[in-house]
N, CA, C and O of each residue as an XYZ file, in Angstrom:
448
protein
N     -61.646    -39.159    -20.086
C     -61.077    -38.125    -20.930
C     -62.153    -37.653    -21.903
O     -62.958    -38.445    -22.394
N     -62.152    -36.328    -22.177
C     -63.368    -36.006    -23.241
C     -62.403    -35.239    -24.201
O     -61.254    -34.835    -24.377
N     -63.138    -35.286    -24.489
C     -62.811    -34.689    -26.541
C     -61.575    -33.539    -26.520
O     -60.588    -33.553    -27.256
N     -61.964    -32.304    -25.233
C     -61.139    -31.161    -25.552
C     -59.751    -31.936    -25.322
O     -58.850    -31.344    -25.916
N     -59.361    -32.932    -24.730
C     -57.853    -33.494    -24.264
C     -57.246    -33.475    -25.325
O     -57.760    -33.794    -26.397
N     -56.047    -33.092    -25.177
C     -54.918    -33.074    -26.332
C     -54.324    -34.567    -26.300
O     -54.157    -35.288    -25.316
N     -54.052    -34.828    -27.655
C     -53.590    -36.455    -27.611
C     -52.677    -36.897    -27.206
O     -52.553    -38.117    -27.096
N     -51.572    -35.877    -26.787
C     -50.796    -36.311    -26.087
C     -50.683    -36.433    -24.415
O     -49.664    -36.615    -23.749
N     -51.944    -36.286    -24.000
C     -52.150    -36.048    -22.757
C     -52.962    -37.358    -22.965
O     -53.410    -37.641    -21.854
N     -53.259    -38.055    -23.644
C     -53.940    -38.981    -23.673
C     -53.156    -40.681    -24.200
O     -53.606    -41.822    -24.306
N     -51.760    -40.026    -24.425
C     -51.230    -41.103    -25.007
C     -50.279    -41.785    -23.927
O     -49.613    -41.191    -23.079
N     -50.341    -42.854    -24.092
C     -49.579    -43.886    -22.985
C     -48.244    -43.239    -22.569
O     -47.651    -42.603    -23.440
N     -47.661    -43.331    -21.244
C     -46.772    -42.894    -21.062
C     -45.277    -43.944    -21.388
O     -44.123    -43.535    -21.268
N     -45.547    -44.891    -21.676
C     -44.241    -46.042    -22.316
C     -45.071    -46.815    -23.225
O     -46.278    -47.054    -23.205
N     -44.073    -47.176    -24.088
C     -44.127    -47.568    -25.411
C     -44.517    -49.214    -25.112
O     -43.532    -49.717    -24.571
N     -45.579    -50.193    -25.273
C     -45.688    -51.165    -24.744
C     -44.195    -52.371    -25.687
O     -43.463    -53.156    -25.084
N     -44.187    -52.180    -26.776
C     -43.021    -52.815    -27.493
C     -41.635    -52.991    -26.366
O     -40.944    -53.937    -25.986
N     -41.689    -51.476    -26.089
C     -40.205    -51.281    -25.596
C     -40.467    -51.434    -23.901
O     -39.455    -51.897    -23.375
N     -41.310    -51.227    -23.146
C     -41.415    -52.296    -22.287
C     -40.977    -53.811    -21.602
O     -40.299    -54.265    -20.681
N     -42.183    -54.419    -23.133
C     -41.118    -55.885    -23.207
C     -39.932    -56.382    -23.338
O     -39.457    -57.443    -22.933
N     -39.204    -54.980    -24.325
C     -37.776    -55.536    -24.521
C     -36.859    -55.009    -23.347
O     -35.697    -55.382    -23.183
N     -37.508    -54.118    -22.569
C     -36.279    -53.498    -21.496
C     -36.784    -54.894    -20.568
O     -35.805    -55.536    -20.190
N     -37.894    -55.385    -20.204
C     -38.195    -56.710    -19.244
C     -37.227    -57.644    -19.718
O     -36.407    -58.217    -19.000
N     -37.380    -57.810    -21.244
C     -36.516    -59.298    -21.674
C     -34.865    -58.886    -21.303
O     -34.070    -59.795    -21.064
N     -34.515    -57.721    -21.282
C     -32.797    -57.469    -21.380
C     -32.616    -57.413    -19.531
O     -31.551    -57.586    -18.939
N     -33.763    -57.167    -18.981
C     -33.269    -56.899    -17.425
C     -33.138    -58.480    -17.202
O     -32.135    -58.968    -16.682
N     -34.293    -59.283    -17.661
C     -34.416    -60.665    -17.550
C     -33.287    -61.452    -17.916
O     -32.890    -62.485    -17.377
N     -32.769    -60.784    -18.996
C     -31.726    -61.624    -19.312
C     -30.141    -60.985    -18.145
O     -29.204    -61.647    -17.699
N     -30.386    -59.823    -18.028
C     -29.282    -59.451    -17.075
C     -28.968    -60.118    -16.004
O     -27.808    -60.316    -15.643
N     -29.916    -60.490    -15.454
C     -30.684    -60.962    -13.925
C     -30.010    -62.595    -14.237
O     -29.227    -63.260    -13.559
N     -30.527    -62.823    -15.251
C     -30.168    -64.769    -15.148
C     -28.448    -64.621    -15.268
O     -27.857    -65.294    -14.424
N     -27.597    -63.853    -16.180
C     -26.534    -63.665    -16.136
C     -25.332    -63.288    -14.962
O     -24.120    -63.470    -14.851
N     -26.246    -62.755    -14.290
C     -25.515    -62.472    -12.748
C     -25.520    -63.446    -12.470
O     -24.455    -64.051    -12.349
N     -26.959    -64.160    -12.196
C     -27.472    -64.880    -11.541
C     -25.998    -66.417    -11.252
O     -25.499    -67.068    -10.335
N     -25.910    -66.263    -12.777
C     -24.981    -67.348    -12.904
C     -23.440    -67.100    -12.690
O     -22.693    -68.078    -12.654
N     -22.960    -65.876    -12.551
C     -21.541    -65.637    -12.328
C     -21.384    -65.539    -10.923
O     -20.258    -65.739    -10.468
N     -22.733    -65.145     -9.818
C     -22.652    -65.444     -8.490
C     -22.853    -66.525     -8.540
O     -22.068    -66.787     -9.451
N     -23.251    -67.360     -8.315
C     -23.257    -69.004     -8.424
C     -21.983    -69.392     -8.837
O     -21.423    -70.189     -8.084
N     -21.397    -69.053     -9.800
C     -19.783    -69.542    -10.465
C     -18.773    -69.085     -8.727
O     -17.894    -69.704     -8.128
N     -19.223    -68.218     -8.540
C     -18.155    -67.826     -7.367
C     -19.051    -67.744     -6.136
O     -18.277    -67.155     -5.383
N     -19.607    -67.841     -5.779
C     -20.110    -69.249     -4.086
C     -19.606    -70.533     -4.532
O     -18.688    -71.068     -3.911
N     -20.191    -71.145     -5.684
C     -19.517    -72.523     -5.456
C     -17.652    -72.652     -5.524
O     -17.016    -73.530     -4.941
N     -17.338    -72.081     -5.967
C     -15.930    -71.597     -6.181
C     -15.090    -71.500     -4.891
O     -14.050    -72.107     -4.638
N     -15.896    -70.424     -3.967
C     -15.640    -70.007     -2.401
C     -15.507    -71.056     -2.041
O     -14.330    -71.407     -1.954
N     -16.623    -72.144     -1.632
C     -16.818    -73.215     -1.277
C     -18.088    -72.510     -0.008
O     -18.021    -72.800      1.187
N     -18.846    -71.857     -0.421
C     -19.537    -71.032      0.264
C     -21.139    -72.133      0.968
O     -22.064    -72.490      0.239
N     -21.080    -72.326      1.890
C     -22.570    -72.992      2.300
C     -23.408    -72.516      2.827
O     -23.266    -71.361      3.228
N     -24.812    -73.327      3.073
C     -26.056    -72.911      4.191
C     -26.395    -71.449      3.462
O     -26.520    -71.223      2.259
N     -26.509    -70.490      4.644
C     -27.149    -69.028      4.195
C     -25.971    -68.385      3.576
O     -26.120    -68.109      2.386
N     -24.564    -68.012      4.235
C     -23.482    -67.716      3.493
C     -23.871    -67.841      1.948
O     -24.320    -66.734      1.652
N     -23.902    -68.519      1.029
C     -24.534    -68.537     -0.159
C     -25.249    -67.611     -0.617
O     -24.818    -66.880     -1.509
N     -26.483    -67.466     -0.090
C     -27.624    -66.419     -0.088
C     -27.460    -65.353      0.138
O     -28.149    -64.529     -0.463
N     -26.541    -64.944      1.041
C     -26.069    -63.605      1.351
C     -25.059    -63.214      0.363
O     -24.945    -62.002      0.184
N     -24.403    -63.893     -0.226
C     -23.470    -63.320     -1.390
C     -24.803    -63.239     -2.937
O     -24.525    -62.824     -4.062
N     -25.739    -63.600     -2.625
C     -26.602    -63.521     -3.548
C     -27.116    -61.842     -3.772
O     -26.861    -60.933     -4.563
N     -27.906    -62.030     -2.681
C     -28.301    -60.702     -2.240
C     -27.444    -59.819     -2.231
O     -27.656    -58.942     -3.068
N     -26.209    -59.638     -1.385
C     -25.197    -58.787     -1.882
C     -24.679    -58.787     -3.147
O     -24.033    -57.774     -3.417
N     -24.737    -59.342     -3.722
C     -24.484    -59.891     -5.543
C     -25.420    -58.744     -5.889
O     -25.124    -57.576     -5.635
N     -26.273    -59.013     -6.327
C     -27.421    -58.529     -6.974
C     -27.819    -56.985     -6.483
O     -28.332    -56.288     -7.358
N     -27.603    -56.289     -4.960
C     -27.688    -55.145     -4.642
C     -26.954    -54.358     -5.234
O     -27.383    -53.245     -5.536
N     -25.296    -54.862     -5.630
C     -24.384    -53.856     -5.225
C     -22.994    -54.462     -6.300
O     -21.786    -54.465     -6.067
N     -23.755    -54.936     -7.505
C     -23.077    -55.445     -8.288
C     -24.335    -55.318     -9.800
O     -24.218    -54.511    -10.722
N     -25.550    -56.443     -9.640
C     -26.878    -56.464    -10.674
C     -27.143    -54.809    -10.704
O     -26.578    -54.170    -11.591
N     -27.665    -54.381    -10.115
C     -28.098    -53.296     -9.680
C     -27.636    -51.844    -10.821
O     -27.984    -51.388    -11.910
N     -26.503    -51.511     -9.565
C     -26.316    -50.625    -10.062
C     -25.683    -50.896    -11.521
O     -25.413    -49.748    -11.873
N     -25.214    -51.912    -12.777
C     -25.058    -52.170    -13.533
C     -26.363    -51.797    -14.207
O     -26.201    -50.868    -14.999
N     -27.975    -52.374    -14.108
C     -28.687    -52.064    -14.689
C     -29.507    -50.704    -14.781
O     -30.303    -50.235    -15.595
N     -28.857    -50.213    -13.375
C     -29.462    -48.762    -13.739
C     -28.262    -47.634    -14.500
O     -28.628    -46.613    -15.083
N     -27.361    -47.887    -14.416
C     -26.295    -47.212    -15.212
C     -26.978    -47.446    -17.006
O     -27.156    -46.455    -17.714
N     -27.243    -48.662    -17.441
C     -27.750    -48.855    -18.639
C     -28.893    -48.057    -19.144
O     -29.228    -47.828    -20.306
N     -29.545    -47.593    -17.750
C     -30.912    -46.697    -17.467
C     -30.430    -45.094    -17.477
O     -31.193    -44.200    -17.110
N     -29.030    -44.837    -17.957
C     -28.945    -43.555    -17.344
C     -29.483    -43.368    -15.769
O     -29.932    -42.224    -15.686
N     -29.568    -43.860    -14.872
C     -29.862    -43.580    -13.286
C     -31.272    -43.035    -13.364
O     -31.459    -42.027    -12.683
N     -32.330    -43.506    -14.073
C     -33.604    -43.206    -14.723
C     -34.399    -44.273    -15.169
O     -34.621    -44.613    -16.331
N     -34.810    -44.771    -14.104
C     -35.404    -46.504    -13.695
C     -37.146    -45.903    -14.417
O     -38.030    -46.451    -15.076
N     -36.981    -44.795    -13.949
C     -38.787    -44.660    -14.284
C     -38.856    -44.542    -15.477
O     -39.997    -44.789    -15.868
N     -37.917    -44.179    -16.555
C     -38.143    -43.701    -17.982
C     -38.010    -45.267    -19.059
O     -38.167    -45.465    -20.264
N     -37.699    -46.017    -18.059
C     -37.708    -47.181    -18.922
C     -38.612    -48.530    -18.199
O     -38.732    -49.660    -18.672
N     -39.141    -48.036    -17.004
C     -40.072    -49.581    -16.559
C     -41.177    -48.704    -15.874
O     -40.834    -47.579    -15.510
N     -42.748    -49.194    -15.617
C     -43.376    -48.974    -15.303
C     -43.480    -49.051    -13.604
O     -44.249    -48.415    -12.883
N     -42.618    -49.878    -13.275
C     -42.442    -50.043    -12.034
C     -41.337    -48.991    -11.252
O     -41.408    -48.648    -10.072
N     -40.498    -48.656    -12.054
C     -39.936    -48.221    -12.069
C     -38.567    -48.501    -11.013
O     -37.872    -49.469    -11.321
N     -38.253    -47.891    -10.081
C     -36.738    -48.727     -9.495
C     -37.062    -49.969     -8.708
O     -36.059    -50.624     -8.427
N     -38.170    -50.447     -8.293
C     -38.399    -51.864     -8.033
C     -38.365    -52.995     -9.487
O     -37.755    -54.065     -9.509
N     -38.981    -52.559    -10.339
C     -38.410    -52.537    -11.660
C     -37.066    -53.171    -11.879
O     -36.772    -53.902    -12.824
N     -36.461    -52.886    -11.113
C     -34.844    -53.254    -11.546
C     -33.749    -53.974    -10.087
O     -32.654    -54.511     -9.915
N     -35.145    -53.449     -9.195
C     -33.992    -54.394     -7.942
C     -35.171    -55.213     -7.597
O     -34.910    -55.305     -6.398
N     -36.069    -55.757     -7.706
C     -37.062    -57.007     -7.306
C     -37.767    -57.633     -8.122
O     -38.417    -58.600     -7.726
N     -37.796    -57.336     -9.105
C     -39.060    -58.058     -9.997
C     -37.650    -59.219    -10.813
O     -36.440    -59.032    -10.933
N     -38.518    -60.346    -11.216
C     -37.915    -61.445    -11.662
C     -36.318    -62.128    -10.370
O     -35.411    -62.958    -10.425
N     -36.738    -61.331     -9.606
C     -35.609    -62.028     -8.428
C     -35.774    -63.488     -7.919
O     -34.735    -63.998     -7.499
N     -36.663    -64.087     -7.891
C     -37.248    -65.449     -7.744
C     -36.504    -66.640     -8.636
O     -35.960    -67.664     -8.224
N     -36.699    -66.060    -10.278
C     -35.879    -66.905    -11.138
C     -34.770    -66.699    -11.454
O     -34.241    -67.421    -12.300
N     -34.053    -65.594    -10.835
C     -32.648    -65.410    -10.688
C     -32.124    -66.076     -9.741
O     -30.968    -66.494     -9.799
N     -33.143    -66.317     -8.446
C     -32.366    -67.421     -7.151
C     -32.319    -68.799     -7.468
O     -31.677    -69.738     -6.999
N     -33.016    -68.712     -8.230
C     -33.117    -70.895     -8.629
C     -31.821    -70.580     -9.625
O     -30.851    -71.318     -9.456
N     -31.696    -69.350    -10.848
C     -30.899    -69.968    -11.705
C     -29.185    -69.912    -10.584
O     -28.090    -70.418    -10.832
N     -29.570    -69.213     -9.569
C     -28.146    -68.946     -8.935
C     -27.752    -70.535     -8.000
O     -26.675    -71.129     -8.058
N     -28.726    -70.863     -7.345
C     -28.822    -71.827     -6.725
C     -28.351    -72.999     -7.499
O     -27.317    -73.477     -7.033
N     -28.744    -73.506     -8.386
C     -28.239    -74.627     -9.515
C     -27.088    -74.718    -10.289
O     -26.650    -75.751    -10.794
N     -26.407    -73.113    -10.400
C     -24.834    -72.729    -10.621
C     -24.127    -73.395     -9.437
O     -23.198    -74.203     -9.422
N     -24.841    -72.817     -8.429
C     -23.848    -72.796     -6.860
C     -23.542    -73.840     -6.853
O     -22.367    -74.206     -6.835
N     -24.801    -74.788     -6.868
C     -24.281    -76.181     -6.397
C     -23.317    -77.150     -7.354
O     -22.601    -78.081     -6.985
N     -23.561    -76.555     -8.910
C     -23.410    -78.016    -10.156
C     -21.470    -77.302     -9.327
O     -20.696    -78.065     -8.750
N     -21.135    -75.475     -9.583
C     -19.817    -75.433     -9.448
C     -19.469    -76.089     -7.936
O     -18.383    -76.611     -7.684
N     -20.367    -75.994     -7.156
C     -19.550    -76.556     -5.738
C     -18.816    -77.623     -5.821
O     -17.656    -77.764     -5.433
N     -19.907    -78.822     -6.632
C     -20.086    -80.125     -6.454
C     -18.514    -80.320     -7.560
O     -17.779    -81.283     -7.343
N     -18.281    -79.644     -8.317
C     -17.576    -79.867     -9.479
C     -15.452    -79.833     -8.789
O     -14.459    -80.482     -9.118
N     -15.761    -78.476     -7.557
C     -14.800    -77.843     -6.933
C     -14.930    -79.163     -6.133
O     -14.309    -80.103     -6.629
N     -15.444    -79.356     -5.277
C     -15.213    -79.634     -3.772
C     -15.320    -80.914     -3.647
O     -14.519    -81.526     -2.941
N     -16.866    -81.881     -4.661
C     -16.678    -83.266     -4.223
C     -16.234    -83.566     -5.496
O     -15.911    -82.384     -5.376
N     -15.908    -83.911     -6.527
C     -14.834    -85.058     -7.599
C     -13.629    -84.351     -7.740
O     -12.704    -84.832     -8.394
């Protein structure tokens, strides 16, 4: 960029503050599903992949469109990633926290 650039052509396109906090609230969205699908597979009495597939369907068509509604349907104006942003990133620690729901409710339902 040289000198004639206007500063706003030069200024970041997201706010790095508000970045972090839309990451920490998706993050926190994500573990919150995470755990009410888990409350209901273990509940089902759901096993094996069955489990996983109510995960994934969980999180498509339930996480999802919840967090982009919060987005106004405008994934790019609030993450850099933008709609992967909101359906893949932090999905990893949403499956362990779902996985450890599933089982403590299975175990709680099904074996005592």
């Amino acid at each position: 960029m040289d000198a004639d650039t206007p500063a706003a052509a030069r200024a970041p396109k997201h706010s790095a503050l508000a970045l972090a906090r839309n990451a920490t609230v998706t993050y926190q969205q994500r573990v919150l599903s995470a755990i009410i699908a888990g409350c209901v597979a273990g509940t089902l009495g759901l096993q094996s992949w069955r489990g996983f597939v109510l995960y994934v369907v969980w999180m498509l068509c339930v996480h999802s469109p919840v967090v982009l509604a919060h987005c106004g349907f405008s994934a790019e104006r609030f993450f850099t990633t933008g709609l992967r942003g909101v359906l893949v990133d932090n999905i990893l620690s949403g499956a362990l926290t779902f996985v450890l729901i599933w089982s403590l409710v299975y175990n709680i339902v099904y074996v005592y």
